[in-house]
N, C-alpha and C positions, 0 to 999 in steps of 0.2 A: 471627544468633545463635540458640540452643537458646531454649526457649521454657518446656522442664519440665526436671524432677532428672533423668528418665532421659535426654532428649537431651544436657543437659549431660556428663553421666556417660559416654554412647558419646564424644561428641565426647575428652572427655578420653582414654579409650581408644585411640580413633583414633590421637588424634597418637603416644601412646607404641608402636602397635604400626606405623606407618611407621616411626617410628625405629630400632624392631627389625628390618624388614625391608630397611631401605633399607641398615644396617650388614650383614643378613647376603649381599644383590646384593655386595654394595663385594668383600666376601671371595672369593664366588667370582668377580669379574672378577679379581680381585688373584691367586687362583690358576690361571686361564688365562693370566694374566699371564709367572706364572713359571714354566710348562710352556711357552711361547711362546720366552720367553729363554732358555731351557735348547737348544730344539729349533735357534736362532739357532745359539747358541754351538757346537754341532754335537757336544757331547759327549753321545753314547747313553746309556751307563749313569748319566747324571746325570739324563737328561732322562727315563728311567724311573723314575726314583727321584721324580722330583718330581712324575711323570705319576700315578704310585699312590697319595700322599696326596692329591692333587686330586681324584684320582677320588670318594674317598670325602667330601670337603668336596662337589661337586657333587651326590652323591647324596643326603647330609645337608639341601642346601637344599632338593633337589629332593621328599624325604618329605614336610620341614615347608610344599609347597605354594604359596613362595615364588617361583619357575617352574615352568614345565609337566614332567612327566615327560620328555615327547617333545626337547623343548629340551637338558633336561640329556642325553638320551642320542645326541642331534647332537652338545653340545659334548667329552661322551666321544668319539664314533667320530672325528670330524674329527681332536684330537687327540692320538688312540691313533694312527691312518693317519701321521700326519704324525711321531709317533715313529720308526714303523716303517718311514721312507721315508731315513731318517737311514742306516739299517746299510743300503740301498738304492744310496745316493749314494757313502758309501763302498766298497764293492763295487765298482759301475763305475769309481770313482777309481782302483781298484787293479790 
């Protein structure tokens, strides 16, 4: 347990800025998510469409420091390629 007002006061802190960060992880797992489903269901022009708001939620957590730079711009490339591997597939199908 804290010992003075300021440690009390961080602690209090703490807990509310987990809570803020651990809701803002949840978001972008949840929008790898449905770039992921998109990419399943094998429909391109959807899965760009949901690839472009993601992008901009991933960069969003990634400013406020929440994961690394580096991180978020793996989880862009991995599923920008994997967009792009959709009109790929179709192609050879065809």
């Amino acid at each position: 347990m804290a010992n003075t007002k300021q440690a009390v006061k961080r602690a209090r802190q703490a807990v509310k800025a987990r809570s803020h960060n651990m809701a803002q992880r949840s978001e972008l797992r949840t929008a790898i998510k449905k770039v992921t489903a998109a990419i399943a269901a094998g429909d391109k022009t959807a899965a760009e469409a949901v690839f472009k708001s993601s992008v901009s939620t991933i960069d969003s957590i990634a400013d406020k420091k929440i994961i690394h730079k580096n991180k978020a711009a793996r989880h862009k490339s991995r599923l920008s390629a994997a967009v792009k591997a959709i009109g790929a597939k179709a192609q050879a199908a065809a």
